[in-house]
Every structure is written in structure tokens, then in C-alpha cells.
C-alpha positions in Angstrom: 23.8 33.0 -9.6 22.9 32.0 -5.8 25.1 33.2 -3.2 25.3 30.8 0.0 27.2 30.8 3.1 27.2 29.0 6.8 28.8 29.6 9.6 29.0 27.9 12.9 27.5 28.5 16.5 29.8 28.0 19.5 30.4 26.9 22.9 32.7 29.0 25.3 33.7 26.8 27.1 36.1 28.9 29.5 37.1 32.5 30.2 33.6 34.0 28.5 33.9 37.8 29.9 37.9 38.4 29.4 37.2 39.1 25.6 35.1 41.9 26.0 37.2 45.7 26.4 37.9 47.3 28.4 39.5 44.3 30.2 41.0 42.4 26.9 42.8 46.0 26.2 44.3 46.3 29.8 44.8 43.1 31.4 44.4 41.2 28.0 42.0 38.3 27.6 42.0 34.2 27.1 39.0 32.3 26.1 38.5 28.6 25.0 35.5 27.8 22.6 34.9 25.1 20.1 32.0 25.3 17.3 28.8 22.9 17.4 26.5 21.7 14.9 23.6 24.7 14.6 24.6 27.2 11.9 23.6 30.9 10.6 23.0 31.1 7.0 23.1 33.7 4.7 21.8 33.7 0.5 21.8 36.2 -1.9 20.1 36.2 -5.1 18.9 38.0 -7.8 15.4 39.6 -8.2 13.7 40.7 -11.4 12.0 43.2 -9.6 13.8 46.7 -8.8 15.2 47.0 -5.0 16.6 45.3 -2.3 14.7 42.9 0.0 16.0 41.4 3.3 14.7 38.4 5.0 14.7 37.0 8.2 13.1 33.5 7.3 13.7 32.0 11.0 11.9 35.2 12.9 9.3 36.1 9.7 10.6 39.1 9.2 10.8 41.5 5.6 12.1 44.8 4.8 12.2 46.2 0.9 14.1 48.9 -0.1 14.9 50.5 -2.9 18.5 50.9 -4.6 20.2 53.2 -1.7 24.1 53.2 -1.1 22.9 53.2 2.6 20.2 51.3 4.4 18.7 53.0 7.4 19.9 51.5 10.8 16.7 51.4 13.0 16.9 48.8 14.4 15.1 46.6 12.1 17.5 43.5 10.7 20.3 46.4 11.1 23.0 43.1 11.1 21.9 42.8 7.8 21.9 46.2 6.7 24.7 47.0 8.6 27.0 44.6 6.7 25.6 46.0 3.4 26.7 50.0 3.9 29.9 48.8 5.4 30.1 46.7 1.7 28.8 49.6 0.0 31.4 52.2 1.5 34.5 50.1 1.3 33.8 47.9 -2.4 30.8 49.2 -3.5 27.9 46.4 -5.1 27.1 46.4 -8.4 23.8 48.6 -9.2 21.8 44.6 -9.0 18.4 44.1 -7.6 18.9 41.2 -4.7 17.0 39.4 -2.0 19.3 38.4 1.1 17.9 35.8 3.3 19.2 34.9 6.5 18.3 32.3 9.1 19.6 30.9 12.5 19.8 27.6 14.2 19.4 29.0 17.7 17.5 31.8 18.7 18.7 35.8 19.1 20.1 36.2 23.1 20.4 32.4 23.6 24.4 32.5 24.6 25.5 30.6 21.7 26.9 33.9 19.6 24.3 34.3 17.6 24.7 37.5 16.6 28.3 37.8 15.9 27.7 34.4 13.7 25.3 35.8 11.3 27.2 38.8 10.6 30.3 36.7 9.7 27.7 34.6 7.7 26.3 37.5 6.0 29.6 39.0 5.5 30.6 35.4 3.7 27.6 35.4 1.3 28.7 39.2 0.2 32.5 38.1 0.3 31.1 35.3 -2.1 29.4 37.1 -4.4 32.3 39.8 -4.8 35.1 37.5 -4.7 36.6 39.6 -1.9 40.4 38.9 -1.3 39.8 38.7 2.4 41.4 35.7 4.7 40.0 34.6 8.1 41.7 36.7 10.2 40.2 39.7 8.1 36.8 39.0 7.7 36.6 38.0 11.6 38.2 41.7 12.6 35.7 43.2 9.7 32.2 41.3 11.8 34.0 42.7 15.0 33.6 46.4 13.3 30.7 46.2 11.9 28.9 44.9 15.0 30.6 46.9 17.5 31.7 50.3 16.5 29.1 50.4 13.1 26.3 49.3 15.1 27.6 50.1 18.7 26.3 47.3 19.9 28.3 45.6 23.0 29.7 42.4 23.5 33.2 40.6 22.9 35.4 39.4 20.1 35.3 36.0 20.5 32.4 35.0 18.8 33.6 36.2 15.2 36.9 34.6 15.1 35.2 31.3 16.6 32.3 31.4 13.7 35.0 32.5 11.2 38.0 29.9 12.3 35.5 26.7 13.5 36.8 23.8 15.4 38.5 24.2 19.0 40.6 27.2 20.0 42.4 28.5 22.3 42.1 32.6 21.7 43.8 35.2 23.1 42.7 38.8 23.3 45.3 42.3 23.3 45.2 45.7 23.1 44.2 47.8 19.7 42.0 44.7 18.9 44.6 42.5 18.5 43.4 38.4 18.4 45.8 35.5 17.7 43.7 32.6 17.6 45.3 28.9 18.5 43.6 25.7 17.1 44.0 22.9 19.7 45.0 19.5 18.4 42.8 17.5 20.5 42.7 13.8 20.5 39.4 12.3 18.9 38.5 10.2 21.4 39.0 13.1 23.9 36.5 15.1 22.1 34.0 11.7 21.4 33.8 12.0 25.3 33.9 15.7 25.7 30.4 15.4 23.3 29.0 13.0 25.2 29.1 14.1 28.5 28.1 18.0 27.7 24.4 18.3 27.3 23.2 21.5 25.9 19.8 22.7 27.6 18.2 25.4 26.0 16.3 27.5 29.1 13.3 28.3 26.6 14.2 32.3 27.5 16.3 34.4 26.0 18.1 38.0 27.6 19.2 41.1 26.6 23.0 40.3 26.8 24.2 44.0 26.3 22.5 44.9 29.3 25.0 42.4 31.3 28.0 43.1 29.0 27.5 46.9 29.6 27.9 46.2 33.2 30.6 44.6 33.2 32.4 46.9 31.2 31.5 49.7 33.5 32.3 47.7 36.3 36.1 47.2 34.8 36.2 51.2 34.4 34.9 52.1 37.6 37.8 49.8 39.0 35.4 47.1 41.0 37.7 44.8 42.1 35.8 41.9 42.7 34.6 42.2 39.3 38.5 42.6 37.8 39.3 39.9 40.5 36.9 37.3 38.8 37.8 38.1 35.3 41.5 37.5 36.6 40.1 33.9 37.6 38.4 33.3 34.6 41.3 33.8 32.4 43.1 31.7 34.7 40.2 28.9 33.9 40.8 29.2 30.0 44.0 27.5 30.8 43.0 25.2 33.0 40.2 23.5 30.6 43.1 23.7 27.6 45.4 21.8 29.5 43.0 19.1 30.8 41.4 19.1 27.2 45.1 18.5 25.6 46.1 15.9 28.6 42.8 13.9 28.0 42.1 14.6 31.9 38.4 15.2 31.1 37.4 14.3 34.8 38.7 17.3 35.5 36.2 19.4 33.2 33.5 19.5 35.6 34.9 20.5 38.6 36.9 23.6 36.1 33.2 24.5 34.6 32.1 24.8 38.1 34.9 27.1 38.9 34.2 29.3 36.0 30.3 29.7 37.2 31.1 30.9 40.6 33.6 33.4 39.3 31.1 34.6 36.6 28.2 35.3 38.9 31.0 38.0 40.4 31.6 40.1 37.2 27.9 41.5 36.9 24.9 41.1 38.5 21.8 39.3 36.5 24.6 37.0 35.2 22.5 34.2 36.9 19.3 34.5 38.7 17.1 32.6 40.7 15.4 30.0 37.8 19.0 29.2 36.8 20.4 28.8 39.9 17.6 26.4 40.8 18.3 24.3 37.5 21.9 24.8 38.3 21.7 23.0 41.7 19.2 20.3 40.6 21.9 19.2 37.5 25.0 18.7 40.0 22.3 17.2 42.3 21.2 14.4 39.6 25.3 14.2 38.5 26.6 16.5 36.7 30.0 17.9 37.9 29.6 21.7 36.7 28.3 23.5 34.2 27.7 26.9 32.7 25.4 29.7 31.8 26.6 30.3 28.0 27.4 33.3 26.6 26.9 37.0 28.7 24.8 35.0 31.0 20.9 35.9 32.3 19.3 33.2 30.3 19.6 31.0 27.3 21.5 28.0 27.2 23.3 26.1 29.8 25.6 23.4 29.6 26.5 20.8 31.9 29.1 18.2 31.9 28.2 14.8 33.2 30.4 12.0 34.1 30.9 8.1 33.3 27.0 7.6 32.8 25.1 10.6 34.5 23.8 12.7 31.5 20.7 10.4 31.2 20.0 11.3 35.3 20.8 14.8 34.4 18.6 14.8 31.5 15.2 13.7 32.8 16.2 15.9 35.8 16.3 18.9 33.4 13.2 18.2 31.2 11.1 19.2 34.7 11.9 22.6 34.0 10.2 22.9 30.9 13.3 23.5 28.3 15.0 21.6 25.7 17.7 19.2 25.7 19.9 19.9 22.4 21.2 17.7 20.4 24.7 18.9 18.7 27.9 17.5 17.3 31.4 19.4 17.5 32.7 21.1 14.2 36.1 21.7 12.4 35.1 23.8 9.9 34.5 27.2 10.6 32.7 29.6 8.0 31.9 28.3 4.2 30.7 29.9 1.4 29.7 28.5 -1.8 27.5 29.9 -5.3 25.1 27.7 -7.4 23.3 28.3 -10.9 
């Protein structure tokens, strides 16, 4: 039996920054996302041979083991083998001889949640093949563990529940981890337009996004108010873009994505730089209303909204700097999993 599971990428489209603590925890957070069409997938299946094997397929990468109840975290596919001792300790796996193959749409540090969405992928193949009794609510809290207090590695919490849920929502962030996450029934059509007037650029770099996030915690410890100030502003966006995204008053998304970026660049330096600024500019120059730096910031992708006819202008503006435009489609579904003979 083959053990197969997807999840979704997604697009934070307002208040990226409140979901990470210690801000959620003290001031409590508000982000709006919706999932695209680029995916992490995860597959287990049996070997003949003795051991474990995990793949990477999209980054060529391999590491065998043999049968161990813990996998050393070196930081060496640890999402992987973090997700498999966190298994092992709490349900235990069956003394069987696997390979796990993972693989990702969108490239590691690109600002689309990568990370967070393969661990929820991962965790959906194992989920699969034990027949866990876990709902969506738990196995988004149990990627959130795993990646940041098992691994310690920083970021937010929006990215699980977003991979895990799918579609458009409207999440909201509280102290001792607490998440309530609030799909938004958005019309069709507003979302037909909402597609076509965001083009995705991908930057062709990719950042360190703990780095950022790191600062921006410390920032929110060390009492920086500008910083505090700005995450104050971002929230405030979050409800902005849901109610002009409920109302259908999508000429006003631009002008709120815009608001959003010049409140960012306050929370932590390196958020934008110099390269991104200039493609920044040269977007709202060929039409685009606003835009944003997705995910921590530094790099990866960018997303611009253009109005009534523009993204064509903006588009042959942006191919001068060398990325990719990328194509995408928004989601309902959030994390699948599925097993075949």
C-alpha cells in the first residue's frame, strides 16, 4: 500500500507578521490568506530492503537509515525526520521498512509557506498510513509543534492552519497558541477578479526568513515601538482587505496591499531591500496599485495587484528583472490524503 498526501501553498494576503509570538500572545494577531494552486507532497511506501530512506525528489536529496525510534536532527531533511520521532514518540510505527518521498511546488525561503506546508503534508501521508483520529484543527497545532518548539525553528502559525484548512480565511491568533480560523464566503466572481488582477512574480532568490522573523520577535521584546506600532497597522489591514474582499470593493485591494508594504518595511530591517524596492516602484509605475513582499520578507515572491487591464503592462515590466511570472489558480481544498495498491 502507497501512502499519498498534498497540501496547498498560500498567499498572505494581509497582516503577515501578527501571527508570529511574542506579538500574537500579547496583542493577539489577524491574518488573511487564501491557498493557490502549487502543492507539497508527501508518499510513503514500502521497501523490501531493511531501513528507512527519505527523499527530497525536488532538491535531489537522500538520507538512509536504519530502523531507529529516532532520526538524528542535523539539519539534513530534519522536517522530515522531525515529523517521524514526533510519530514515533506519540503512536509509534510499525517495525516496516519505508521510503518517504517529498517534493514542493515552490522553492524553500520563497514566502509562500513552504516549510510549514510540507510538514502538514508529511504529517498527512503518516496520518494516512496510521489512520490517525486527528481533525484539522489538530493536525495544524501538531505541524506548529513540530516545526517550532521540536525543531526550534522560528516563524508563525499561519501557514499550517492555511495548508491544513485551504481556501480563504480570515485567522485570528491568541495567547497559549490558541487559532480560530474563519472561512470567508466570497462571491465567485469576486475571486475570478481577485485571480486575475494578482500576478505572482517569483524574484528568482530566495532568504533566510528566520533571520527576519527572529528580529522581529526581538524587536516586540525589547519594546520597539515603531516595530509594535506597525504590527498594530497590519492587523488593522487584515480587516480592511476582509471587508473589501466580502463587499466586492476589489478597487480597493491595491491601495490596502500598499498600506500593508509600508508598514512591513517598519517591523524589521532586511524586510525589503534595494532590488525589491526597485521592482516594487517599477510595478505601480507600469499600473499596479500595490503589492507585497510574501511571506517574512527579504526575497522570494512578490505579488502585485493590477487593475481593469494593467497586469499585461505590469508583466512585461517585471520580466526586465530577470524572474518569473507564476501562473496559479485559488484553492478550496486544503490538505488531502489518499492510499493506492
Amino acid at each position: 500500500m502507497i501512502y499519498r498526501s498534498k497540501a496547498p501553498l498560500r498567499l498572505g494576503l494581509a497582516g503577515g507578521g501578527t501571527d508570529v509570538s511574542p506579538y500574537s500572545d500579547e496583542f493577539g494577531g489577524a491574518i488573511l490568506n487564501a491557498t493557490i494552486s502549487l502543492y507539497a507532497y508527501a508518499t510513503i511506501e514500502p521497501l523490501e530492503e531493511n531501513g528507512i530512506i527519505i527523499q527530497a525528489a525536488d532538491r535531489k536529496e537522500e538520507q538512509r537509515f536504519d530502523w531507529n525510534n529516532e532520526l538524528p536532527i542535523d539539519g539534513k531533511l530534519d522536517l522530515v525526520k522531525g515529523v517521524y520521532n514526533r510519530i514515533q514518540k506519540d503512536y509509534g510505527l510499525p517495525l516496516t521498512n519505508f521510503r518517504i518521498t517529498t517534493y514542493v511546488d515552490a522553492p524553500a525561503g520563497s514566502g509562500l509557506g513552504t516549510s510549514s506546508t510540507l510538514v502538514v503534508a508529511i504529517l498527512g501521508a503518516f496520518t494516512e498510513m496510521l489512520k490517525l483520529p486527528l481533525g484539522d484543527y489538530d493536525i495544524a497545532h501538531y505541524a506548529y509543534e513540530i516545526e517550532r518548539k521540536d525543531l526550534n525553528l522560528a516563524g508563525g502559525k499561519q501557514d499550517q492552519y492555511a495548508a491544513t484548512f485551504g481556501g480563504v480565511n480570515f485567522m485570528e491568533f491568541y495567547t497559549n497558541d490558541k487559532v480560530i480560523v474563519n472561512p470567508l464566503r466570497i462571491r465567485q466572481e469576486y475571486l475570478n477578479e481577485l485571480e486575475n488582477n494578482l500576478v505572482l512574480y517569483f524574484t528568482s532568490t530566495s532568504r533566510e526568513s528566520a533571520t527576519i522573523i527572529k528580529e522581529q520577535q526581538k524587536n516586540v521584546l525589547q519594546r520597539n515601538e515603531k516595530s509594535i506600532e506597525a504590527m498594530h497597522h497590519l492587523k488593522e489591514q487584515s480587516q480592511m482587505m476582509k471587508e473589501a474582499l466580502l463587499k466586492g470593493r476589489l478597487h480597493e485591494i491595491g491601495e490596502i496591499l500598499d498600506y500593508g508594504f509600508k508598514q512591513k518595511r517598519q517591523m524589521a530591517a532586511n524586510i525589503s531591500n534595494d532590488q525589491l524596492d526597485e521592482i516594487y516602484n517599477a510595478a505601480k509605475k507600469a499600473g499596479a496599485s500595490g503589492g507585497k513582499i510574501s511571506g517574512a520578507g527579504g526575497g522570494g515572491f512578490m505579488f502585485f495587484y493590477c487593475p481593469g487591464n494593467t497586469r499585461y503592462k505590469v508583466i512585461e515590466t517585471l520580466n526586465n528583472f530577470g524572474g518569473e511570472i507564476k501562473q496559479y489558480q485559488f484553492t478550496k481544498n486544503g490538505l488531502r490524503t489518499w492510499c493506492s495498491q
